[in-house]
C-alpha positions as CSV (number, residue, x, y, z in Angstrom):
1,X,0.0,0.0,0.0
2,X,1.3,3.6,-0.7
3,X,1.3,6.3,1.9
4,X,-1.5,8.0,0.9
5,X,-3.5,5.5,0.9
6,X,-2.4,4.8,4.6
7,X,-3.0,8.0,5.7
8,X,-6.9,7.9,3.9
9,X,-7.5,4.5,5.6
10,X,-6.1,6.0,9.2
11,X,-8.2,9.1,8.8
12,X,-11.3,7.8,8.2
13,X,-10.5,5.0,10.9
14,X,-10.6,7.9,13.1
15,X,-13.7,9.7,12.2
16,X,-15.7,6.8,11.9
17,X,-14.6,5.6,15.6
18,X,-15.2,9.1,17.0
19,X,-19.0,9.3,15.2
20,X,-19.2,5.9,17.1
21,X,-18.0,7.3,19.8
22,X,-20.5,10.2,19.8
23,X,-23.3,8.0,18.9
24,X,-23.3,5.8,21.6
25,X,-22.3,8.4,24.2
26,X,-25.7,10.3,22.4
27,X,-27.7,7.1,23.1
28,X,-26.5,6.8,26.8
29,X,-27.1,10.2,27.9
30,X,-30.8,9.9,26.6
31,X,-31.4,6.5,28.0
32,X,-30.0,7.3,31.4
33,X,-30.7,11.0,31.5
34,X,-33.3,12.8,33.0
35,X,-36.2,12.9,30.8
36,X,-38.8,16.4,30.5
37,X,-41.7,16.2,33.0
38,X,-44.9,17.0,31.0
39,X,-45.9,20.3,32.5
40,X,-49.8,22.1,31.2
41,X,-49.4,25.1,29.9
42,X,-51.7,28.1,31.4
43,X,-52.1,31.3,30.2
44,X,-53.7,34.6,32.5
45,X,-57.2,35.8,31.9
46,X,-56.4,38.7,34.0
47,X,-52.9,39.7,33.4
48,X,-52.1,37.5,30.4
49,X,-49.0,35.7,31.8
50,X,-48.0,32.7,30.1
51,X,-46.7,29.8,32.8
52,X,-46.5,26.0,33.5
53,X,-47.6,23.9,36.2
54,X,-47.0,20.2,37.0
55,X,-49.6,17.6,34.6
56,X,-51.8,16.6,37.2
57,X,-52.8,20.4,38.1
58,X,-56.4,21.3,37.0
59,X,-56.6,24.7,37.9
60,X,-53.6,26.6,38.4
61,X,-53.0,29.9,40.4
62,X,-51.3,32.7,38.3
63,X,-47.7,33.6,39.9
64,X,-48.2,36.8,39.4
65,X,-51.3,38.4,40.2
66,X,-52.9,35.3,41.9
67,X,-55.6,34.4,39.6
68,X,-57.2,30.8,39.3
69,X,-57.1,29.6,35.4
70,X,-57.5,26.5,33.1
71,X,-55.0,25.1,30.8
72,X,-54.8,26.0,27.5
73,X,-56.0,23.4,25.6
74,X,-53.5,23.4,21.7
């Protein structure tokens, strides 16, 4: 084999073991990471703030002027 055909062969050797690398250090963190609680959405009649509470909440009480509200339904 000539050299530059060495140095094309160790090259992409590398690149293709770091994606792998990368890939399965990708999969990992997203199998093993902490995954996005699903909050409800709410939105202010009175002021018109914009703010989540937890998924089981019903009725939520604005954070800023105090207000009782439903989700908003998307």
């Amino acid at each position: 084999m000539s050299i530059p055909h060495l140095l094309v062969t160790y090259v992409v050797l590398a690149l293709g073991a770091l994606g792998g690398v990368g890939i399965f250090s990708e999969l990992r963190r997203r199998r093993f990471g902490p995954t996005h609680p699903e909050d409800r959405v709410f939105r202010c009649k009175k002021c018109g703030l914009v703010y989540t509470d937890d998924a089981d909440a019903d009725r939520s009480r604005c954070t800023q002027c105090g207000k009782l509200n439903e989700p908003v339904q998307f």
